[in-house]
FIFI-941652 format. One record per residue: residue in one letter; x, y, z of N, C-alpha, C in turn; residue number from 1. Coordinates in nm, 3 decimals, decimal comma, m for minus. Atoms other than C-alpha are relative to their C-alpha. Example, Ala and Ser with C-alpha at 12.3 -4.5 7.8 and 13.67 -1.06 7.14 Angstrom:
REM FIFI-941652
site rest a&n_east 0,089&n_north m0,119&n_up 0,000&ca_east 1,230&ca_north m0,450&ca_up 0,780&c_east 0,090&c_north 0,120&c_up 0,000&nr 1
site rest s&n_east m0,082&n_north m0,119&n_up m0,006&ca_east 1,367&ca_north m0,106&ca_up 0,714&c_east m0,077&c_north 0,109&c_up 0,073&nr 2
***
This chain:
REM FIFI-941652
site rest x&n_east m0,143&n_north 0,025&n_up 0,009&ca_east m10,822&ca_north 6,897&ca_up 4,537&c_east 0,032&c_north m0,149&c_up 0,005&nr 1
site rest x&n_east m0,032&n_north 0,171&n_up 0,019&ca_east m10,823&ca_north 6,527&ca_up 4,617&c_east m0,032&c_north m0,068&c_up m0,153&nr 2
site rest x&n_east m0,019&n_north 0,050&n_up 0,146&ca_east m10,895&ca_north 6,469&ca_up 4,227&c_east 0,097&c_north 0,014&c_up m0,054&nr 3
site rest x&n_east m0,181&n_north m0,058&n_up 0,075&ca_east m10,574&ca_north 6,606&ca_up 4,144&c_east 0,086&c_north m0,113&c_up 0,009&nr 4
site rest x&n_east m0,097&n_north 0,077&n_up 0,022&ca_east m10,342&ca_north 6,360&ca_up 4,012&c_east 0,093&c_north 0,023&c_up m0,027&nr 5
site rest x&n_east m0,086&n_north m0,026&n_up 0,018&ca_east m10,022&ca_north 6,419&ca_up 4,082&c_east 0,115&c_north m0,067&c_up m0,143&nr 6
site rest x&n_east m0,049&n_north 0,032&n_up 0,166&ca_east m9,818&ca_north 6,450&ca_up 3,721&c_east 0,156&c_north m0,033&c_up 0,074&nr 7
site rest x&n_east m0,141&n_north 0,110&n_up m0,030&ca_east m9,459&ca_north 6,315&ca_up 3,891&c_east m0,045&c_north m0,123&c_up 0,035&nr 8
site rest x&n_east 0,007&n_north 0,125&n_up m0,084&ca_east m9,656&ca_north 6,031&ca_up 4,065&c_east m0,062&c_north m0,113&c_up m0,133&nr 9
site rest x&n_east 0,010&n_north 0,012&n_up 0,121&ca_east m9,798&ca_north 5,968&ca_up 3,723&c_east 0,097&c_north m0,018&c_up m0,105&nr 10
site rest x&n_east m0,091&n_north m0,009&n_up 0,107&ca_east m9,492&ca_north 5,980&ca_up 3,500&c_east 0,077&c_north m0,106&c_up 0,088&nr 11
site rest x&n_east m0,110&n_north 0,143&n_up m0,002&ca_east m9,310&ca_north 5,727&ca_up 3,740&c_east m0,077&c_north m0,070&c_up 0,021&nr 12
site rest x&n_east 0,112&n_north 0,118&n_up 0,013&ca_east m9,617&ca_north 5,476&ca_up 3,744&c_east 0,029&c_north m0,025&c_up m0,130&nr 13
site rest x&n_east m0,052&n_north 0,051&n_up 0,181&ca_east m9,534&ca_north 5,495&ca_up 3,342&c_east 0,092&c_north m0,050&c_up m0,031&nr 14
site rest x&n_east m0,106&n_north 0,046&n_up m0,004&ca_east m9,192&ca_north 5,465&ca_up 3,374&c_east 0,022&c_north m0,156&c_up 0,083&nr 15
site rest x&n_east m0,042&n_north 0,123&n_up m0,080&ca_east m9,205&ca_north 5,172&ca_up 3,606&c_east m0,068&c_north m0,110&c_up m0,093&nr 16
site rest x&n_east 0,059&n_north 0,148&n_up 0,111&ca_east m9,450&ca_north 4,949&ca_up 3,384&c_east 0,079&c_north 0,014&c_up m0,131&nr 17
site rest x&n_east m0,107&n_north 0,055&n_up 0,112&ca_east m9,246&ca_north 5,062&ca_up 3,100&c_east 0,126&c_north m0,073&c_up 0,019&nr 18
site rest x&n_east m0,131&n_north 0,094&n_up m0,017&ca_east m8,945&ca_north 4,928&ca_up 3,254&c_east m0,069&c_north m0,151&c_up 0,045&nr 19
site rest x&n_east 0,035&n_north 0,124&n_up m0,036&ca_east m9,147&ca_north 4,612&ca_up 3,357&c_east m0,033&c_north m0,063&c_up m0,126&nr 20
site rest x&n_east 0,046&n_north 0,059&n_up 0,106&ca_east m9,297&ca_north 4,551&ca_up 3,007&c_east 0,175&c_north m0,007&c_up m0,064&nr 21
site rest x&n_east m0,128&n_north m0,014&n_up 0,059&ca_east m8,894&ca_north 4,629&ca_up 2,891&c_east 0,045&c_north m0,150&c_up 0,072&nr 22
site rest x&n_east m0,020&n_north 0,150&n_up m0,117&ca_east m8,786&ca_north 4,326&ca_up 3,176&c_east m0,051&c_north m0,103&c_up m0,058&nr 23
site rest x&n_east 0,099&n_north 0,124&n_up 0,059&ca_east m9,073&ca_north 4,100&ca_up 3,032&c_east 0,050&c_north m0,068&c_up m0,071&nr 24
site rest x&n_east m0,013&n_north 0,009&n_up 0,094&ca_east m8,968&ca_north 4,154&ca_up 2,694&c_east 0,146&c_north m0,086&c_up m0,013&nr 25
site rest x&n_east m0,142&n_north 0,045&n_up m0,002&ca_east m8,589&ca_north 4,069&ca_up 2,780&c_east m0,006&c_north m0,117&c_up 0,007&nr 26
site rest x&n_east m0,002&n_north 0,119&n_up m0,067&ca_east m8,667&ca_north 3,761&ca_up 2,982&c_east m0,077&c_north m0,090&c_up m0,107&nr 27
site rest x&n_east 0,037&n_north 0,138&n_up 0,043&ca_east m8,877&ca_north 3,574&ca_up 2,742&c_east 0,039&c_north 0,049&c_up m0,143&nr 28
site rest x&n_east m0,129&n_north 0,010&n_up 0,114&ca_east m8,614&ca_north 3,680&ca_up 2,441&c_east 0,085&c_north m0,112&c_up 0,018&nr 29
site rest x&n_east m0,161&n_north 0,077&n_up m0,025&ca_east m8,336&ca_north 3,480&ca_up 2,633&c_east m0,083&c_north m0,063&c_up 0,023&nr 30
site rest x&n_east 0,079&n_north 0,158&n_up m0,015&ca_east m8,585&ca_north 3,213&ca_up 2,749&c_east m0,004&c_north m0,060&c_up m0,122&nr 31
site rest x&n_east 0,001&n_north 0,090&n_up 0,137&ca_east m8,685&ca_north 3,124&ca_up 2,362&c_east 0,135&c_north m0,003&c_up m0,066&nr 32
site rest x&n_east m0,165&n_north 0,024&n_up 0,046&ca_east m8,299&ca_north 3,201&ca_up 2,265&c_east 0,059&c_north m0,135&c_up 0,031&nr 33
site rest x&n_east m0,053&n_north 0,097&n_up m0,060&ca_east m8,206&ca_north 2,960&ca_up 2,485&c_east m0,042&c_north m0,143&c_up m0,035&nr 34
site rest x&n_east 0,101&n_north 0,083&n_up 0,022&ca_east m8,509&ca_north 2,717&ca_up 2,449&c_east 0,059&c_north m0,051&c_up m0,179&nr 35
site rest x&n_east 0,008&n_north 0,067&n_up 0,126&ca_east m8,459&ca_north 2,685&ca_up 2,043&c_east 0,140&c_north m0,021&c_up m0,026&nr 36
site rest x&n_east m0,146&n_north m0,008&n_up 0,008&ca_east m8,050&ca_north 2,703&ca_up 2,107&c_east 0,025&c_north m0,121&c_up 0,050&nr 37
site rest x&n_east 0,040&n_north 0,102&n_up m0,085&ca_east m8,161&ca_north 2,362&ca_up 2,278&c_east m0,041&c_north m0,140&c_up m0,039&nr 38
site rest x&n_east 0,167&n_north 0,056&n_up 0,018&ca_east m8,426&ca_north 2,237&ca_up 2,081&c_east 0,070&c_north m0,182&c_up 0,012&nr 39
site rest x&n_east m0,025&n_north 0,135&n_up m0,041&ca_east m8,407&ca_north 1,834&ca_up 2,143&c_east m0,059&c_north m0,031&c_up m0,244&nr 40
site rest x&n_east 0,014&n_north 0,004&n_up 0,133&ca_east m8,509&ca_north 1,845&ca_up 1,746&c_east 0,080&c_north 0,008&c_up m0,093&nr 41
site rest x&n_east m0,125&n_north m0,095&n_up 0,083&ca_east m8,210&ca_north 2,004&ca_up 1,597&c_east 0,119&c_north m0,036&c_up m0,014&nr 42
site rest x&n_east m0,112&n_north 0,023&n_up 0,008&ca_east m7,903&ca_north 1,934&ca_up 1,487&c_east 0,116&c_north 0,177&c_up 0,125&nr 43
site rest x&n_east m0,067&n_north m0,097&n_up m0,070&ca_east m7,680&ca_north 2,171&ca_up 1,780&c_east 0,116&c_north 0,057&c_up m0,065&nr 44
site rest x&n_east m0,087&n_north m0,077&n_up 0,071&ca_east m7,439&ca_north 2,268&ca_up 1,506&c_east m0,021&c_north 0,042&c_up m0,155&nr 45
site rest x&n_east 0,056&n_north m0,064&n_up 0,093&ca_east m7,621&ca_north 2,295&ca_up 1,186&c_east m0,116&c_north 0,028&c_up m0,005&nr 46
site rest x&n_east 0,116&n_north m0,065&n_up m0,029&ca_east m7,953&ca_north 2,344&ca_up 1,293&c_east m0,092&c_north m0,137&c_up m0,092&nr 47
site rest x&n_east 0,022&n_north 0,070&n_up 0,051&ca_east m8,051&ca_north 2,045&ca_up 1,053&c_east m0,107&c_north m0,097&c_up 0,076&nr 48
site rest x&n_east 0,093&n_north 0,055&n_up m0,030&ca_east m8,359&ca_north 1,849&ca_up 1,142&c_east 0,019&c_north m0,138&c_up 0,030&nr 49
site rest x&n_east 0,003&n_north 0,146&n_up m0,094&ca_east m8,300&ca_north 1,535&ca_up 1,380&c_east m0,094&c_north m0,077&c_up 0,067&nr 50
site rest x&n_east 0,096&n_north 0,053&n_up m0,071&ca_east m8,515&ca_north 1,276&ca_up 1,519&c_east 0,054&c_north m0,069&c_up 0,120&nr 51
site rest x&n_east m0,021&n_north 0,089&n_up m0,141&ca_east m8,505&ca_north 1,179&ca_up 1,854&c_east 0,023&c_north m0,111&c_up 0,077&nr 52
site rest x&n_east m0,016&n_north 0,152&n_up 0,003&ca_east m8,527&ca_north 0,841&ca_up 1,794&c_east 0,098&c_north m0,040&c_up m0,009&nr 53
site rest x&n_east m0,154&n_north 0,084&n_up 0,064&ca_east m8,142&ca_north 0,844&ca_up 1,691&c_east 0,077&c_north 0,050&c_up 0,139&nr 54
site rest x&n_east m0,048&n_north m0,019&n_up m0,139&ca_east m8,093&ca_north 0,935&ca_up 2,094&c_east 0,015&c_north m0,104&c_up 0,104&nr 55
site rest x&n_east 0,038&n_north 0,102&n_up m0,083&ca_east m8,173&ca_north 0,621&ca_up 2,226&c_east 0,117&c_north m0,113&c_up 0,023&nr 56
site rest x&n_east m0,092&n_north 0,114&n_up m0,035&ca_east m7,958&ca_north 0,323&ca_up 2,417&c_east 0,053&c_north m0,055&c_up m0,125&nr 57
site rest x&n_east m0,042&n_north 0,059&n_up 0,047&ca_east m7,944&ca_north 0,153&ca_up 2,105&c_east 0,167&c_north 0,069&c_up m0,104&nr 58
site rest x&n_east m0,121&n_north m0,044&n_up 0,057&ca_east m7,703&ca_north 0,442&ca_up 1,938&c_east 0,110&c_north 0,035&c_up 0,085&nr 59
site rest x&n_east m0,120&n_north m0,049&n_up m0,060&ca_east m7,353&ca_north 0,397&ca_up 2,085&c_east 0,091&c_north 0,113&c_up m0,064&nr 60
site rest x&n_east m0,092&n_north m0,055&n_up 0,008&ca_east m7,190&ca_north 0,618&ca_up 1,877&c_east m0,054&c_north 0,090&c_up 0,076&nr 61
site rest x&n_east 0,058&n_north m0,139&n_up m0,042&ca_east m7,443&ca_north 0,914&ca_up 1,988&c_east 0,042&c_north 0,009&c_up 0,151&nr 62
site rest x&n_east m0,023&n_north 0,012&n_up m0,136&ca_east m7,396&ca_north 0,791&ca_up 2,363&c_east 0,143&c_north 0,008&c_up 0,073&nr 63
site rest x&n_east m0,112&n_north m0,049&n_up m0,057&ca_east m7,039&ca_north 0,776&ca_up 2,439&c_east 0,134&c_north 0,046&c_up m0,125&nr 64
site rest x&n_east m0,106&n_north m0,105&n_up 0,051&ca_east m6,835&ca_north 0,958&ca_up 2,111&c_east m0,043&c_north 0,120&c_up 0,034&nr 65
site rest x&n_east 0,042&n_north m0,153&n_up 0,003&ca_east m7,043&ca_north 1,228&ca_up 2,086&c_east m0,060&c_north 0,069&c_up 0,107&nr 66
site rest x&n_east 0,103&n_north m0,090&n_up m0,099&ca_east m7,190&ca_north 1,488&ca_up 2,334&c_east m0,062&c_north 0,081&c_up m0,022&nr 67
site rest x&n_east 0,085&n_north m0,083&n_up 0,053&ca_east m7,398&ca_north 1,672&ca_up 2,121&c_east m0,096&c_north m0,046&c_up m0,010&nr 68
site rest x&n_east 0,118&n_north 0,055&n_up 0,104&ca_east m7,719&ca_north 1,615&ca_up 1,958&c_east 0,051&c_north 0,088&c_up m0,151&nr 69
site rest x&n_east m0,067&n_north m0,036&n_up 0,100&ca_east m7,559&ca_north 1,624&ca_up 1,629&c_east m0,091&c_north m0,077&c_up m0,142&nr 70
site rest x&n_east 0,031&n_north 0,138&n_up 0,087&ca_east m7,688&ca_north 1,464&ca_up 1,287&c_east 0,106&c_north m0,053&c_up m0,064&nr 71
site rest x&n_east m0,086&n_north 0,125&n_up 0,039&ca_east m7,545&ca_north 1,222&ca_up 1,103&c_east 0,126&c_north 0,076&c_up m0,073&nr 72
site rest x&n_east m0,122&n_north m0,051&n_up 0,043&ca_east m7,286&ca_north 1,454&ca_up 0,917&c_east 0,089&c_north 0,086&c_up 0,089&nr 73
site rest x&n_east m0,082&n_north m0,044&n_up m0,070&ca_east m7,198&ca_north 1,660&ca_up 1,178&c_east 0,052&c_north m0,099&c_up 0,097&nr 74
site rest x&n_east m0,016&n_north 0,090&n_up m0,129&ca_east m7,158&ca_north 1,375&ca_up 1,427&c_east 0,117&c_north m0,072&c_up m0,028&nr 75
site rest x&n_east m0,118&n_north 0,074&n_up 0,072&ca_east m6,913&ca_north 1,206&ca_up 1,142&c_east 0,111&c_north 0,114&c_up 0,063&nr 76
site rest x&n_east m0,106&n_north m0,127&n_up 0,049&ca_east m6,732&ca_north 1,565&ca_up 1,122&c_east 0,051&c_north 0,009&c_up 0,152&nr 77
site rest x&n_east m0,042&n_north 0,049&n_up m0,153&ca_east m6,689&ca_north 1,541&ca_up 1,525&c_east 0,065&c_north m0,068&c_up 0,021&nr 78
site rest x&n_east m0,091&n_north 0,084&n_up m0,045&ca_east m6,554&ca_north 1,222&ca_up 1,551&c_east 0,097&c_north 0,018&c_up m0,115&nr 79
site rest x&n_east m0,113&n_north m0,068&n_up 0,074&ca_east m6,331&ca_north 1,340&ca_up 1,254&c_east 0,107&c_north 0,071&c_up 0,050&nr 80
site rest x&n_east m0,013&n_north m0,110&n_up m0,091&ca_east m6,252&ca_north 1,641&ca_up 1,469&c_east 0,124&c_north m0,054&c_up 0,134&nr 81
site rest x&n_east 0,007&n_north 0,060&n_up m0,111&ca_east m6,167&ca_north 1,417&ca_up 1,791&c_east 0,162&c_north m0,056&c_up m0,045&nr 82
site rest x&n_east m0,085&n_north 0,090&n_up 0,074&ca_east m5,977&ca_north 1,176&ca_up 1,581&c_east 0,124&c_north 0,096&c_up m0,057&nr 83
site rest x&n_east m0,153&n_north m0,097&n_up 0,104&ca_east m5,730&ca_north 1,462&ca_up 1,378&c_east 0,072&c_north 0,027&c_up 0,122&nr 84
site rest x&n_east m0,099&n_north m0,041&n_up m0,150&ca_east m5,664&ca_north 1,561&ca_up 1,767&c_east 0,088&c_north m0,091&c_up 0,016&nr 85
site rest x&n_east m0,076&n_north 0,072&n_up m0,007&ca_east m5,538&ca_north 1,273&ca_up 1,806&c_east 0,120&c_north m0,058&c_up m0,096&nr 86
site rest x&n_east m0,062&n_north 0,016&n_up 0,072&ca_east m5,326&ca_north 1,243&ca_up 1,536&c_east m0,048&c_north m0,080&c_up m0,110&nr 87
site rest x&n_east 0,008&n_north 0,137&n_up 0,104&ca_east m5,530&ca_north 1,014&ca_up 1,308&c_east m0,072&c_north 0,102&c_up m0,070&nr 88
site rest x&n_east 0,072&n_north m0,079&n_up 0,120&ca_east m5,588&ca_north 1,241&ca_up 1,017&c_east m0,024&c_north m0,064&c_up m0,137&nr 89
site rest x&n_east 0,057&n_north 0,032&n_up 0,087&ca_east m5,781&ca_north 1,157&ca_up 0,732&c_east 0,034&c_north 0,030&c_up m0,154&nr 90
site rest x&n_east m0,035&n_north m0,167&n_up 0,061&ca_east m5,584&ca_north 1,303&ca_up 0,394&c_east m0,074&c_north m0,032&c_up m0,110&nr 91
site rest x&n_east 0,119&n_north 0,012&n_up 0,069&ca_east m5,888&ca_north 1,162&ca_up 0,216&c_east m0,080&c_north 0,117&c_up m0,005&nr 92
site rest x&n_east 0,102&n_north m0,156&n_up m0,074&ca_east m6,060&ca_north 1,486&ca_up 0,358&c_east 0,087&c_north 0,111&c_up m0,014&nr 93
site rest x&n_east m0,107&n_north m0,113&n_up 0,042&ca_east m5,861&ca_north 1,765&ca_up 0,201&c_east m0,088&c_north 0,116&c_up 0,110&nr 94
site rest x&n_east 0,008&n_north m0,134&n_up m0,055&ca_east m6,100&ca_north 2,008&ca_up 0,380&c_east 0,051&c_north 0,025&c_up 0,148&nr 95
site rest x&n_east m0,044&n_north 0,012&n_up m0,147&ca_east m6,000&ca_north 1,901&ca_up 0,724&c_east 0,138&c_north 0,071&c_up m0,014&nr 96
site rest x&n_east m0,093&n_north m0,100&n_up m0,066&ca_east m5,737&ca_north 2,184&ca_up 0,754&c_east m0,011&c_north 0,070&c_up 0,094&nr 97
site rest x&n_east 0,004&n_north m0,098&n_up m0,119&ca_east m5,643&ca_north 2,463&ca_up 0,979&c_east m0,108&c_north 0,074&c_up 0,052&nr 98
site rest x&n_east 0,103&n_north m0,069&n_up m0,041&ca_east m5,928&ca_north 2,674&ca_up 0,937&c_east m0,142&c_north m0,098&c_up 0,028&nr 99
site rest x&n_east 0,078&n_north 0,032&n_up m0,029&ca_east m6,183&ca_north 2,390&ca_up 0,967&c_east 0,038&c_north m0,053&c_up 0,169&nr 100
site rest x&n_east m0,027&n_north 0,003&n_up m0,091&ca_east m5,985&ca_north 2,296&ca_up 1,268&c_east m0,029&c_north 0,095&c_up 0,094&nr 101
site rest x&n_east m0,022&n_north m0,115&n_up m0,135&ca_east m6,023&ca_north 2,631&ca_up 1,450&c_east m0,127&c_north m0,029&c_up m0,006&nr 102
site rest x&n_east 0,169&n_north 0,005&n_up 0,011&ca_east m6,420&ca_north 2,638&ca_up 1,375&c_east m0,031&c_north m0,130&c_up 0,079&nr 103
site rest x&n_east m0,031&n_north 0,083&n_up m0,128&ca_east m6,412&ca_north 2,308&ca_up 1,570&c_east m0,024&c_north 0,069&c_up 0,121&nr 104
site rest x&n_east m0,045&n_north m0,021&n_up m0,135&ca_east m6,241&ca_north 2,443&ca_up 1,848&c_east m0,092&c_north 0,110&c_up 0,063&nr 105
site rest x&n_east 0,006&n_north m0,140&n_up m0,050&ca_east m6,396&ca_north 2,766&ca_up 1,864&c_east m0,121&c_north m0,020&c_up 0,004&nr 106
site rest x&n_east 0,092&n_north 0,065&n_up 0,002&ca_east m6,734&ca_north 2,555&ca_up 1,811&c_east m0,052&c_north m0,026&c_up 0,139&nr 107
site rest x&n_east 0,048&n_north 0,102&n_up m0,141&ca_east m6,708&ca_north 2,372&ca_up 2,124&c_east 0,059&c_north 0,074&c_up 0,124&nr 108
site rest x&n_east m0,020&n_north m0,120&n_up m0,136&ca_east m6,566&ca_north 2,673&ca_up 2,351&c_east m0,122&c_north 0,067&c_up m0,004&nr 109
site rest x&n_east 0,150&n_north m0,087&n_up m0,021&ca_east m6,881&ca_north 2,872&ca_up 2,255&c_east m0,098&c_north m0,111&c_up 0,055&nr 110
site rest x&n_east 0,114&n_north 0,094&n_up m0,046&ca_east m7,088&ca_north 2,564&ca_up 2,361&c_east 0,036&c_north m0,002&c_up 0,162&nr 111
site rest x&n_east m0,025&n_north m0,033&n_up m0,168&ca_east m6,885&ca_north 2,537&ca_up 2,699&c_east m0,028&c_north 0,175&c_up 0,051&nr 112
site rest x&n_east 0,014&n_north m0,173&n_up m0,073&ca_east m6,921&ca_north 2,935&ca_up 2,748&c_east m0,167&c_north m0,027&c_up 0,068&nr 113
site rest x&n_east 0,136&n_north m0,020&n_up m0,011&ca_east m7,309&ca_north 2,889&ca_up 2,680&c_east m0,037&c_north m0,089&c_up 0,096&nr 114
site rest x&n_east 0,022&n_north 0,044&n_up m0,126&ca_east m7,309&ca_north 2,612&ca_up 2,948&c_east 0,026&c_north 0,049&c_up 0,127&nr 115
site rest x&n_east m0,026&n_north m0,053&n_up m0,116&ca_east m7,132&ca_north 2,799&ca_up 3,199&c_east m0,054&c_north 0,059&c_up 0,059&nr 116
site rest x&n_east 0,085&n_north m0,115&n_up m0,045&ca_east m7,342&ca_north 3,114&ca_up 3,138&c_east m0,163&c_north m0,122&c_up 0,069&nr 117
site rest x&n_east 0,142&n_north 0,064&n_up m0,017&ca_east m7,673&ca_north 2,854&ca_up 3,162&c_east 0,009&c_north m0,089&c_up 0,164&nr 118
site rest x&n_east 0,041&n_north m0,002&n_up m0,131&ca_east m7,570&ca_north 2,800&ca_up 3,507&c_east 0,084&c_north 0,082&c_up 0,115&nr 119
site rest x&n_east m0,041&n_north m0,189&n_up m0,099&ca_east m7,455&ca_north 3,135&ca_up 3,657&c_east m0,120&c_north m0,005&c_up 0,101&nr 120
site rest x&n_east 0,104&n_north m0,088&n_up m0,113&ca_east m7,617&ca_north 3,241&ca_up 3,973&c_east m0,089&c_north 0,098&c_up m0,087&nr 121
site rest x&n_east 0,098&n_north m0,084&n_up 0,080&ca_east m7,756&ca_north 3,517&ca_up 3,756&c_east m0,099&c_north m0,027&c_up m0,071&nr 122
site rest x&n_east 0,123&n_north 0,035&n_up 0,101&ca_east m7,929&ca_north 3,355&ca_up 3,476&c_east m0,092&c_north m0,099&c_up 0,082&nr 123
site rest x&n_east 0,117&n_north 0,123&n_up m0,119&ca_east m8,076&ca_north 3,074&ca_up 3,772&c_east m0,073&c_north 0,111&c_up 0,022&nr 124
site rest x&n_east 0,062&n_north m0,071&n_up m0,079&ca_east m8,181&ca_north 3,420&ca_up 3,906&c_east m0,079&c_north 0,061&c_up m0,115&nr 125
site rest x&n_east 0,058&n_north m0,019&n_up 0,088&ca_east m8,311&ca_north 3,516&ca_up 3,573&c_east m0,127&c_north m0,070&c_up m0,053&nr 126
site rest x&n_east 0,124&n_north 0,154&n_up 0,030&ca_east m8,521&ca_north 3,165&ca_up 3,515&c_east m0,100&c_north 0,029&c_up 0,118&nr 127
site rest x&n_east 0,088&n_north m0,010&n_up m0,121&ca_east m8,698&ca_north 3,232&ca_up 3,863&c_east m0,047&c_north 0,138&c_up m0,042&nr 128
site rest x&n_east 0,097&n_north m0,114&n_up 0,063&ca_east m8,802&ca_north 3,583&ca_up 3,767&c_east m0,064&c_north 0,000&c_up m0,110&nr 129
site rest x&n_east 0,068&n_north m0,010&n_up 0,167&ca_east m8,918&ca_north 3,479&ca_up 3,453&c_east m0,116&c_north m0,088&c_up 0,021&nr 130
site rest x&n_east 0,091&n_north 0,105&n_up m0,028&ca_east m9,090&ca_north 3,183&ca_up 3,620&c_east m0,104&c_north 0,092&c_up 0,101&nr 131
site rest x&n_east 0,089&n_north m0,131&n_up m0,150&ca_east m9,275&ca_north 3,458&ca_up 3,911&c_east m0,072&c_north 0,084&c_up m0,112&nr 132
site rest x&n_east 0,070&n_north m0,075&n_up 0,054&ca_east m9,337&ca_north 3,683&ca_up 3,654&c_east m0,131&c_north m0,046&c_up m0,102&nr 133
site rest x&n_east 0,077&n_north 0,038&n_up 0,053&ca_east m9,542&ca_north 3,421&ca_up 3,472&c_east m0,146&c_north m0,011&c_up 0,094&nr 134
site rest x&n_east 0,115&n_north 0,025&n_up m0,095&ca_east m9,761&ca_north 3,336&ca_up 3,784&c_east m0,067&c_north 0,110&c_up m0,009&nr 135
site rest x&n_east 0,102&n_north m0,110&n_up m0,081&ca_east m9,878&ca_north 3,692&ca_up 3,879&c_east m0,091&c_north 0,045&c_up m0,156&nr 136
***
């Protein structure tokens, strides 16, 4: 009788690594989400291929207009952006209307959301289980 393997104690040993391999799977989804939503390479609004080199002391515009890592057209289209707020519109730039205006706005609220969420108690508590679950 001690060979007998109990078939409930068995079916939640399955269930539990399947929910652990399910956990795994989650955590290093939103880790690389996050990670390439990030990348120090990238343009943060068209995805456009930036070099790092245009981060440095010597670029003031990058350092105090902009707060992105942006490239060179979006970074214009920003301080464009900045500038129409303020009333200095461009009517050289027919596209700078309403609807490029909201995409803007609605641009740089999803960027503040995704900062807020990126430091929630939760997702900190998410980064540490993801970081534990790497050790063991």
């Amino acid at each position: 009788m001690a060979d007998i393997i109990s078939l409930d104690e068995k079916i939640q040993l399955t269930k539990e690594k399947a929910a652990d391999l399910i956990k795994k799977r989650k955590i290093s989804a939103i880790r690389k989400s996050f990670h390439c939503a990030h990348c120090m390479s990238k343009c943060e609004k068209c995805g456009t291929q930036v070099s790092i080199k245009d981060y440095g002391p010597k670029n003031d515009i990058y350092n105090l207009r902009v707060p992105y890592r942006f490239c060179d057209t979006c970074s214009d289209e920003y301080i464009n952006y900045i500038e129409y707020l303020k009333g200095d519109r461009d009517l050289g730039c027919y596209w700078h209307n309403a609807e490029w205006l909201d995409s803007w706005r609605k641009w740089i609220d999803y960027q503040a959301s995704v900062d807020r969420y990126l430091k929630s108690k939760e997702f900190n508590r998410l980064i540490d289980e993801a970081e534990h679950s790497q050790d063991e």
